[in-house]
N, C-alpha and C positions, 0 to 999 in steps of 0.2 A: 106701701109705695103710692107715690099720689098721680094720681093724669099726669100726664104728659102732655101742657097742649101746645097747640104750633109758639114756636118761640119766635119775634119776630125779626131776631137779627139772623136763621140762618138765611132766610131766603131762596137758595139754590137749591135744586133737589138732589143734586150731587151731594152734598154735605149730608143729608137728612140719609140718602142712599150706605154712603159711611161711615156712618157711625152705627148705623143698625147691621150693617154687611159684618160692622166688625163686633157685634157683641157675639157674633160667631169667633170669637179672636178666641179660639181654646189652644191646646198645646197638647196633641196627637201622643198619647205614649201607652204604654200597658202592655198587657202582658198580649203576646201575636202566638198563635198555632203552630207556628212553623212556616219555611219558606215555597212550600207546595205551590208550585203552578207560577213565583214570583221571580224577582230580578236576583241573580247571584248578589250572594253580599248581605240577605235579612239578618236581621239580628232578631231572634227569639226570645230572648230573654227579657224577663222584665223588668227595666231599670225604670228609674223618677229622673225630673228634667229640669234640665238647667238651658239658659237662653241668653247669649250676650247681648251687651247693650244696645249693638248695630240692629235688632233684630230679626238676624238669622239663626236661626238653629245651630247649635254645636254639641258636637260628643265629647263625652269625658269617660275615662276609664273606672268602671266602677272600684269603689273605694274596697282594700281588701279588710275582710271582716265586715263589711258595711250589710246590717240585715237588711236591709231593704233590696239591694243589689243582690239576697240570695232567695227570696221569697219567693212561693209556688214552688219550689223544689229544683230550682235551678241553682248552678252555685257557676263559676266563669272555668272551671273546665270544660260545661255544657256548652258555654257559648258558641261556640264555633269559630268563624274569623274574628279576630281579633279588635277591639272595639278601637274609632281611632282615637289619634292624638284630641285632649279638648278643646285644642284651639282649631279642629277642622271643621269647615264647613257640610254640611251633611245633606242642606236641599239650597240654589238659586233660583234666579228668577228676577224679574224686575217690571218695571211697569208703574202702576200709581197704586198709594202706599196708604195705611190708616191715616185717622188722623194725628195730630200730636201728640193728644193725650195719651194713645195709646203704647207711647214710649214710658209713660209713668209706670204703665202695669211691668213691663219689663224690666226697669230700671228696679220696681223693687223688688222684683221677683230673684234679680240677681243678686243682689244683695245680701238679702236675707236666706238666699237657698244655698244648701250645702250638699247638696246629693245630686250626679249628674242626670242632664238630661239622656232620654232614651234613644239611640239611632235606629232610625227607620229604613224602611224599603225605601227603596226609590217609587214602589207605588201607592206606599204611604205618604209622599211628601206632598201630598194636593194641599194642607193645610199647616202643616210641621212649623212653616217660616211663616208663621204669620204677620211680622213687623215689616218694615219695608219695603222687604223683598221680594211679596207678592204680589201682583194684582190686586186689587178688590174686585172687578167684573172680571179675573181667572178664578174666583170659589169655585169651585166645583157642585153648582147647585142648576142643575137644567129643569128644576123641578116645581117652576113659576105654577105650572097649571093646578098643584095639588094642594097651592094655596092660596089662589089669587082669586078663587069665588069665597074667600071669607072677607064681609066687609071689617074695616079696620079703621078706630079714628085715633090710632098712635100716630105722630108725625111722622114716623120711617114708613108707614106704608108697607108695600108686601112685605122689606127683608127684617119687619118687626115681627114676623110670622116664622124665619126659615130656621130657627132651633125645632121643631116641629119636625121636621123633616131630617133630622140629621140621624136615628139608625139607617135610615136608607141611604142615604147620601155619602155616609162614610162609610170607607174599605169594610169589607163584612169580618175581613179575618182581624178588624180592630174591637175587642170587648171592654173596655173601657173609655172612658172619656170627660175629662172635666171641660166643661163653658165659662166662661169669662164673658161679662159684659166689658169695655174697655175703658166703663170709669169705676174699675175697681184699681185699689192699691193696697198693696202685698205688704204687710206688717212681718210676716212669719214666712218661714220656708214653705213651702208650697209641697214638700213631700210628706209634711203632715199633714193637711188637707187627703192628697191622695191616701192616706193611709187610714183616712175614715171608712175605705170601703172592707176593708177587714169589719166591719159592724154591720154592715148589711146580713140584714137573714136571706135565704135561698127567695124567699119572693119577691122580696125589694127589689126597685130597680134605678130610683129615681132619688137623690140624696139632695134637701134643700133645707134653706133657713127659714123658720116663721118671717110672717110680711110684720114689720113693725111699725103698723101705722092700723091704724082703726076702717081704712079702705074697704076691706071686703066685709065686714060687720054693717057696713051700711047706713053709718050715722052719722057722717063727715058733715051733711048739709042735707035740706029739704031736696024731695024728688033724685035722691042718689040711690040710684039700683043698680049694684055693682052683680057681676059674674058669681054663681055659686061656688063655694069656698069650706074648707075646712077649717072652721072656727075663724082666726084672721087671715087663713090660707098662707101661702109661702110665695116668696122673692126670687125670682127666675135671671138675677144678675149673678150666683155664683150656682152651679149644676152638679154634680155628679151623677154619669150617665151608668148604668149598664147595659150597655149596646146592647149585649150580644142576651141578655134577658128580654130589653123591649123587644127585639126580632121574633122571639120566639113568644114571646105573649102576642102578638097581632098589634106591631101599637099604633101603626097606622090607622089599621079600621076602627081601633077603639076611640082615636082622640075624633077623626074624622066623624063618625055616629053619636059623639057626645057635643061638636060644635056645632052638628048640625040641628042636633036636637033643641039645644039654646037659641038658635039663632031663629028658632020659630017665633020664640019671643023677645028676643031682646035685639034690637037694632043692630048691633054690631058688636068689636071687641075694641074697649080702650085701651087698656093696657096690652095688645098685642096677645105674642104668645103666652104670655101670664095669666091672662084670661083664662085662656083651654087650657093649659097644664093644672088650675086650680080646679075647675069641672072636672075633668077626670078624674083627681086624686080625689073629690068629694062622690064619687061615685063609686072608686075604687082604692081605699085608704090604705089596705097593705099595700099597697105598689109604692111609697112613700116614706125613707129613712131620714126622720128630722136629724138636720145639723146642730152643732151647736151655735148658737145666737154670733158670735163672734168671728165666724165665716161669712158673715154678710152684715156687717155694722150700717144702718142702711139711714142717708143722712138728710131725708126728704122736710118737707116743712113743718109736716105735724109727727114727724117719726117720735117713735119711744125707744128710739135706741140707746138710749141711758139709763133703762132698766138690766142692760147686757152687760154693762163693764162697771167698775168700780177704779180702775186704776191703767193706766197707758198700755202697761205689758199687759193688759187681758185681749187686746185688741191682735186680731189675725188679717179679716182683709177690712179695707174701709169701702163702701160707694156709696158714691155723689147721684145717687137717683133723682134727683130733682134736675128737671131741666133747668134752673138756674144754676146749678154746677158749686162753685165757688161763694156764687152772692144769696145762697142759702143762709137761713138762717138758725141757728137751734143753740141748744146751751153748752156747747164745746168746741165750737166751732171756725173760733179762732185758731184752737190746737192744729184740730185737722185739717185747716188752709196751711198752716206752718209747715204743717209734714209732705202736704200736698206741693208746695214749691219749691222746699229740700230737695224732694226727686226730679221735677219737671228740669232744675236747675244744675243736676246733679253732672259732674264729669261723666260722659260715657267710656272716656280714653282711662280714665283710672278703674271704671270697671271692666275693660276689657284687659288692662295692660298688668297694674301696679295690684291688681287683688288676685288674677286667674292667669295671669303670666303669659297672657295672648298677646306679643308685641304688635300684631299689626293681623290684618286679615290673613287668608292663605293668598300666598303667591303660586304661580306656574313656576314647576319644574326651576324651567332655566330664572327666570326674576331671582326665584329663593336662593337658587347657588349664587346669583350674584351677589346679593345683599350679604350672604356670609362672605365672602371674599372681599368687601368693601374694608379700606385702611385706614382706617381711625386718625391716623398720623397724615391721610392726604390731604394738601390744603382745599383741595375742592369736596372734600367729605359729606359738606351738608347736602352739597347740589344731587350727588349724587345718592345718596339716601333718600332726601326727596323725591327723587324721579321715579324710587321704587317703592314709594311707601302706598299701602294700600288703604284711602280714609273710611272712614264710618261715613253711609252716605243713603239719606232719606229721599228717594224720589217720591216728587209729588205732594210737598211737605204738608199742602194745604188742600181745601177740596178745590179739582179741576175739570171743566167741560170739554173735550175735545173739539177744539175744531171743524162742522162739516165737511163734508168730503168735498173737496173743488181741483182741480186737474191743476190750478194755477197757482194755489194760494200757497204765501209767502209769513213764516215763522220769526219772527225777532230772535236772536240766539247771544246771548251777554252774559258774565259771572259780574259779581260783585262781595265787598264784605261791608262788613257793617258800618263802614266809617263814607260808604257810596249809598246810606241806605236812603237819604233824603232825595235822592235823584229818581227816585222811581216813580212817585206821581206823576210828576211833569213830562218823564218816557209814555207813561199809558195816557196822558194826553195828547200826545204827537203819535200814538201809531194805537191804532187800535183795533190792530190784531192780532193774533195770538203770539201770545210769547213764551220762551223757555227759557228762564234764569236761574245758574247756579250760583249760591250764596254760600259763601267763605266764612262759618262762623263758629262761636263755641256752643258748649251747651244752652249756659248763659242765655247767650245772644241770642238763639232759636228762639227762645221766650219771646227779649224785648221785642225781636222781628215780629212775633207773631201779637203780640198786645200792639206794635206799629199799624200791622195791617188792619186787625179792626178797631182801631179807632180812626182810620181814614177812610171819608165816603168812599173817595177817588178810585182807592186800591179795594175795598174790601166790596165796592160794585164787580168786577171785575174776574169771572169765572174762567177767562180764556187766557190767562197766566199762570204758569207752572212755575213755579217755584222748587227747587231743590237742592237741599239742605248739604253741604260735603263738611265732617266736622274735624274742625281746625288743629291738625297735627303740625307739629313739625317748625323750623325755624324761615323757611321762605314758603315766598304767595306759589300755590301749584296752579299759577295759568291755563294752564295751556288742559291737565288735566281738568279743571272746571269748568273751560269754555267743551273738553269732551265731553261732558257729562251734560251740559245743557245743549249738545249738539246731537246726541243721541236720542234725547228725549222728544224729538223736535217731531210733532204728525203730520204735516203738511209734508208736500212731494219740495217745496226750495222753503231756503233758509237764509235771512238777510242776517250777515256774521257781524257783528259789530261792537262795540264798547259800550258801559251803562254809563260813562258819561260823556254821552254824543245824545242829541237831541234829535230824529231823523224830521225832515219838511212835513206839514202837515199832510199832505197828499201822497208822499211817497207810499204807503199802503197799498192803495188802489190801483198809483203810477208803476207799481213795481208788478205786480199781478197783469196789468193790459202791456207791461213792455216783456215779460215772457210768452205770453200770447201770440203778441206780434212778430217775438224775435224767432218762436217755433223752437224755444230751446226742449232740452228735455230727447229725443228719441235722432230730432232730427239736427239739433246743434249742441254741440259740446261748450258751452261758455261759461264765463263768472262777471255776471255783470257789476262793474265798475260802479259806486255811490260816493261821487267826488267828495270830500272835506273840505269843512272850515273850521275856523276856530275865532271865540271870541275873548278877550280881554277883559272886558266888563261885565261884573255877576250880576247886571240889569242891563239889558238890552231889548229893544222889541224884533222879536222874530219874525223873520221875513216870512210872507206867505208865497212868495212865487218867487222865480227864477227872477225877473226884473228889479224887486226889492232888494235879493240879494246882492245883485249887482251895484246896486246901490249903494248898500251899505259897504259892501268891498272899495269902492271909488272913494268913500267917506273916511276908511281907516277906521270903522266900527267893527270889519270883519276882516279878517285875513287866511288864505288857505294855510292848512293845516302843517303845522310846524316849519311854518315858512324859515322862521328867525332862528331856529334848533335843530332841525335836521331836514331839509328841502328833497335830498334826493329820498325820504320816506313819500312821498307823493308826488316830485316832480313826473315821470311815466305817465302822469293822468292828462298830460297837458292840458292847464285850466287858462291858457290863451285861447287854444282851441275849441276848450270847453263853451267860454264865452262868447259863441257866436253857433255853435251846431246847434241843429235842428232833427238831428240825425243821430244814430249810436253812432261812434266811432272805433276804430279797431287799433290797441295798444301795444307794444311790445313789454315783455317784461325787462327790467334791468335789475342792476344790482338796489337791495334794500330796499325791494318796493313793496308796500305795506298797505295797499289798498283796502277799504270796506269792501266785504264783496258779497253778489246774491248768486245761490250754486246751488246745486240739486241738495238733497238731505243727504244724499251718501257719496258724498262728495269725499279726499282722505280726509282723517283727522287729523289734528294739533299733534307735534311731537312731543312728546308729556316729560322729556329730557331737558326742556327751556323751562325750567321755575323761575319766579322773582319777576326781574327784568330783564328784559333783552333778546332778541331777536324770536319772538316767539310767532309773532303772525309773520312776520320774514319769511320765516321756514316753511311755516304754511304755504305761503302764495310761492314758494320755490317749487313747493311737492304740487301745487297745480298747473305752473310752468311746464313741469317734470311729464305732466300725462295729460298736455296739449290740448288745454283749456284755454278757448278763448278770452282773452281781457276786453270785453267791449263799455266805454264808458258810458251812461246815459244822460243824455242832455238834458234835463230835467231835474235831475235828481239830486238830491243832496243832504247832506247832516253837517252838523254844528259842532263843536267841541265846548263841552263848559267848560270854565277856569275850577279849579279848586287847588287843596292844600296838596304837595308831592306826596307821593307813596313811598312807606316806611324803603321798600328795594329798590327805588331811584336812587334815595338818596347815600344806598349803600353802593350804589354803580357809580356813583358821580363820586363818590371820597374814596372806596378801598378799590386799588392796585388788584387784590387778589381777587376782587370779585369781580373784574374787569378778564382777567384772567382766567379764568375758571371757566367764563361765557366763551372768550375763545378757545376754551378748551374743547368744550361742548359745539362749539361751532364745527372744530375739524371733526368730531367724533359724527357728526350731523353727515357732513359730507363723503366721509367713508361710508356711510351705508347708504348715505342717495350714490357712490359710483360699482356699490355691490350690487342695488338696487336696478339702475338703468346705465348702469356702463361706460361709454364714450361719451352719451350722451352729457351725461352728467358734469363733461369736463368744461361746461361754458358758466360754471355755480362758481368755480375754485377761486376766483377773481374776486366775486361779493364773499368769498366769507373769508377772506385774508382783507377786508376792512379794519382799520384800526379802530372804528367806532360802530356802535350796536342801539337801531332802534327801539321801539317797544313791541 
């Protein structure tokens, strides 16, 4: 394996943070002691592990007759409770997610695996769900101090150290454990791998592949003095641990007394913890069960790993050790970029759905009975399947910095899909503060989006945008559910609600943070401040920078508020007469169809996820804030643009079919039964707006 040195496009230390966070990215399973002292529900028994493509964790029934599923002396009489269904989810969570790549390890791991994954305790799940659905700062590693006086010049920095630490750090009654760096890809089932450990002798503890590169030998170049090593020492991207031996050997003091002892003389560790894991096994050589070469096919610049294979099927996992990743170069290399974008690209919906027979995520209780009762023959079938389909959904798709903490500050919250992807530059040049966008896209698309982002200064500067990922199920756009999804993700205490092709004024940023300040919203005022619309005509126009210019331009017939000419009563409410002369917020009533931008605390209600496609879906919204006597105050300053583009594929099915004109009002009354279950009498001043013959956006 060769240095690792700073690469210069990541730049952020959040990036550099996860990708090292996640070469902790292992998959929790082996054989557990029993459920003594734990949560009802362990499962003891030793099963091997399977992982949907969403990457959460899932159980599967072990196979009957399956040897694997009866090894150590367990057979599924012993099991206890019943293992569940494989399409159930087994740990959640949420938060911000690996990086991309790390869907690849997944994607082939399911693929290729045929033996289910293990269900765990619930106090085994600290690391179980390692795709997605976890944190990266929830690891469960509080244990900075026992490695952060080793100096380190890997670009990850400490969490290039915390494989080190993991008998401690993980559950004590866990005795096995395979590591995953997270640019490995899974060629072979991943239960023969686990089942290398039946070759362990009683001393081994630590199962690895020779390093295939001439690195630790010492002759790469003049003045290289690499870490002491056993012969070309071994590759710490694929692991097999035995926990529950290193606790009982000391392996804390051991590696601790062996890097201390190095570090007398040698400046620091380059390659991280691959350094000290090779010190030690050169000090302590039975501790150390070589793999075979083919569990670490390792794809660096001067690798010899074509001494390993002779032919496709001999290959198990592949990694891209070189931090040029892809624009590596060696003499097979075009294969393994091939196989490398197969997956990256690969359906996740055909591997959760059409190979493992998981229609959809799990549903609650009541959702699932619904969706069984859904009638195939009703002409609103899609809408409502839609409403209840559960997507595959990456938060956090990219690396992101959170926001400081500010009492005031204000979140951009917008979905988009790919065909809106060119609009996002010119958004993070008009507002440049944090944003949370959910993106509407396929496997596919996730790619192009992500080769989008860096090849653009613009966006790929830009650490305080959250991106995430919901993947594209189903025959209508789920709105309302993506604007929930970038609504929830949102860390700022307000959140400016808006569309990704709206342009907000250069200042609104600032102007929006010093007018919650002023207005004292928050503890002491209940409001949604108003961010009056326009809209322009022309896909070149110069943008106004103040309130006067716009004015301007509106006098000019270069601007016009927003769907003046298509649906007026969507914004008349904001009265933009009155607009044009305050100085002052002003105080709105709500009326029928009013669909204002608006800025409202982060836990403000959400979107009703019943409106897919087109049609009254912020409607419903700004009713449910009407509903719980939110003020509408507009601000005299403030504003956003609408750009022109091409109509959306469900406009133009709301403007031509009857039935799906239908189906919206269907959805509409069903809306308003549970706002007069909801809030009662109150509710009966809605019945008026939603017996409209027509439906905005």
């Amino acid at each position: 394996m060769l240095p690792r040195r700073r690469p210069r496009a990541l730049g952020a230390a959040a990036l550099l943070l996860l990708l090292l966070l996640l070469l902790i990215g292992f998959f929790l399973f082996g054989e557990d002691p029993g459920c003594e002292g734990r949560s009802p529900g362990c499962f003891p028994c030793p099963l091997t592990p399977r992982i949907l493509s969403d990457g959460r964790l899932r159980g599967a029934a072990a196979l009957d007759g399956d040897p694997l599923a009866e090894q150590g002396g367990h057979n599924r009489s012993d099991c206890g409770p019943q293992l569940p269904p494989k399409c159930e989810a087994l740990c959640g969570g949420g938060g911000e997610s690996p990086v991309p790549s790390h869907l690849l390890k997944l994607k082939s791991l399911i693929l290729f695996g045929v033996h289910p994954f293990s269900p765990l305790c619930p106090s085994e799940c600290v690391l179980a769900c390692v795709g997605p659905s976890l944190p990266a700062h929830a690891l469960p590693f509080p244990r900075q101090p026992q490695i952060s006086w080793i100096p380190n010049k890997h670009y990850s920095g400490l969490y290039g150290l915390m494989k080190l630490v993991l008998p401690g750090a993980l559950p004590p009654g866990l005795a096995r454990v395979i590591v995953l760096d997270t640019d490995v890809t899974f060629a072979s089932d991943i239960a023969e791998l686990w089942a290398l450990f039946a070759h362990f002798s009683d001393k081994q503890v630590i199962g690895l592949v020779e390093n295939q590169s001439d690195w630790y030998l010492g002759n790469l170049w003049k003045n290289h003095r690499p870490w002491p090593a056993l012969g070309r020492g071994f590759n710490t991207g694929v692991i097999l641990l035995q926990l529950d031996r290193l606790r009982r050997a000391g392996w804390e003091q051991m590696w601790r007394l062996t890097a201390s002892r190095e570090l007398l003389t040698l400046p620091a560790t380059s390659l991280a913890d691959q350094d000290i894991f090779n010190a030690v096994i050169k000090e302590h050589p039975g501790l150390v069960q070589p793999l075979p070469c083919i569990w670490n096919v390792q794809l660096s610049d001067h690798t010899l790993a074509e001494r390993c294979y002779s032919q496709a099927s001999d290959l198990k996992v592949i990694h891209w050790n070189s931090p040029k990743k892809l624009r590596v170069k060696n003499k097979h290399v075009e294969f393994f970029r091939n196989f490398y974008l197969t997956f990256m690209e690969y359906d996740g919906n055909l591997l959760r759905r059409e190979l493992f027979g998981c229609p959809s995520q799990a549903l609650p209780g009541a959702e699932q009975q619904a969706l069984a009762q859904l009638d195939e023959e009703d002409t609103c079938f899609e809408f409502r399947q839609q409403q209840l389909t559960v997507h595959r959904v990456h938060i956090t798709f990219l690396p992101h910095e959170p926001p400081h903490p500010h009492p005031h500050d204000v979140t951009l919250v917008a979905q988009l899909s790919m065909d809106r992807l060119q609009m996002l530059e010119a958004l993070c040049r008009h507002w440049p503060g944090p944003m949370s966008l959910a993106l509407y896209l396929t496997d596919a698309e996730a790619q192009q989006f992500l080769r989008f982002v860096e090849a653009s200064p613009v966006l790929s500067a830009r650490q305080d945008v959250a991106y995430h990922v919901v993947y594209r199920e189903g025959p209508l756009y789920p709105i309302n559910q993506l604007r929930n999804v970038a609504l929830a993700q949102a860390l700022t205490p307000y959140v400016f609600l808006s569309d990704i092709d709206f342009l907000p004024a250069y200042s609104l940023y600032d102007y929006l943070r010093a007018s919650i300040e002023q207005l004292g919203l928050g503890s002491r005022r209940k409001a949604a401040l108003v961010v009056p619309a326009f809209e322009t005509l022309h896909y070149r126009f110069s943008f106004p920078t103040s309130k006067a210019e716009l004015l301007a331009l509106l006098d000019a017939g270069a601007l016009h508020t927003f769907r003046y000419h298509e649906w007026p009563r969507g914004h008349a409410p904001t009265d933009y007469a009155r607009w044009r002369e305050a100085e002052a917020p002003y105080r709105v009533q709500w009326a029928a169809d009013y669909e204002p931008y608006v800025v409202v605390p982060r836990d403000c209600p959400r979107y009703d996820p019943r409106f897919v496609g087109f049609g009254w879906n912020k409607v419903a919204h700004i009713v449910e804030l009407d509903a719980q006597e939110f003020e509408l105050l507009v601000l005299p300053e403030a504003f956003t643009i609408h750009l022109p583009h091409a109509p959306s594929l469900d406009i133009s099915r709301f403007r031509s079919s009857p039935t799906y004109r239908d189906c919206l009002q269907a959805l509409k009354d069903e809306f308003h039964q549970d706002l007069s279950r909801h809030y009662g009498a109150a509710a009966l001043k809605y019945l008026p707006a939603l017996q409209q013959p027509r439906s905005p956006a």
